[in-house]
VMD Tcl script that draws the C-alpha trace (Angstrom):
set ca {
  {-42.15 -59.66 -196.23}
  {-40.48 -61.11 -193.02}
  {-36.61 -61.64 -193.56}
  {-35.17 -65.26 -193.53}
  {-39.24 -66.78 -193.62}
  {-39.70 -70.08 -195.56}
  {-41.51 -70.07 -199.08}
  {-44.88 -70.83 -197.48}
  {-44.83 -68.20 -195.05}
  {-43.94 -65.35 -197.80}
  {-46.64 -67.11 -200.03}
  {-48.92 -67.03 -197.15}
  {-48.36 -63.57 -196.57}
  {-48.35 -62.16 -200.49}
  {-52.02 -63.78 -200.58}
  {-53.16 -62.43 -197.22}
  {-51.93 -58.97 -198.65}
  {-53.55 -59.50 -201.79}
  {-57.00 -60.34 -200.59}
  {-57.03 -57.43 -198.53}
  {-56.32 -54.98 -201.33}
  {-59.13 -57.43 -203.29}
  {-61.68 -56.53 -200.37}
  {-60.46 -52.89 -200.38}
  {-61.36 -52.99 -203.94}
  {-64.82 -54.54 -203.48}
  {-66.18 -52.47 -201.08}
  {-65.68 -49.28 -202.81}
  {-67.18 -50.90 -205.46}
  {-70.41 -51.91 -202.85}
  {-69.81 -47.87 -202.06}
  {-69.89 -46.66 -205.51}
  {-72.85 -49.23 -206.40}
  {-74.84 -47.79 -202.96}
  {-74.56 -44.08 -204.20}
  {-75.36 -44.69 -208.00}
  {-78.83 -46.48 -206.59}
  {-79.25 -43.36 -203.75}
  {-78.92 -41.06 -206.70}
  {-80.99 -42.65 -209.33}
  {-83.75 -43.38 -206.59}
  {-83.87 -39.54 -205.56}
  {-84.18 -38.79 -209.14}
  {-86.82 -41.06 -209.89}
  {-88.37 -39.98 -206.78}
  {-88.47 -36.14 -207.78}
  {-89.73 -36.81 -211.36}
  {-92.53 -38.41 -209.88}
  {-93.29 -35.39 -207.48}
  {-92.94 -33.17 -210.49}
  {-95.36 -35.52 -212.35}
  {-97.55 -35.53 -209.11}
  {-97.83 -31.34 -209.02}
  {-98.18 -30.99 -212.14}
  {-100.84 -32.84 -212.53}
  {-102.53 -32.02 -209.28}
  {-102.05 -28.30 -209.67}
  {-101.29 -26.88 -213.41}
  {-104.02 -28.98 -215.44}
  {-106.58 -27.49 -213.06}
  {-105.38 -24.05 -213.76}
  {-105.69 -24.29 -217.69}
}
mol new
graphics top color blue
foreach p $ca { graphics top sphere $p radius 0.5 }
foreach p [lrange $ca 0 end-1] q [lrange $ca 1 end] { graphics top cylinder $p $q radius 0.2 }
display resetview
């Protein structure tokens, strides 16, 4: 806070502050949310190549 600043201009400033730590806050939340959906895609992905060998290769062995 800036020393000898009216009431406004320290309110002003606490809120500016505060919505920057709220955006800080939201986009590692868009981060976190990003890499959850990356990680359950690639999983999803692989179970479905699994699926796909499997089925092209092993039930035409037995």
């Amino acid at each position: 806070m800036q020393d000898g600043a009216g009431y406004g201009t320290i309110i002003r400033q606490e809120i500016s502050e505060h919505s920057a730590r709220v955006a800080l806050t939201m986009g590692d939340a868009a981060r976190v949310f990003r890499w959850i959906v990356v990680i359950v895609r690639d999983v999803l992905v692989n179970q479905w190549l699994f699926y796909d060998y499997h089925y092209k290769y092993v039930t035409k062995i037995c």
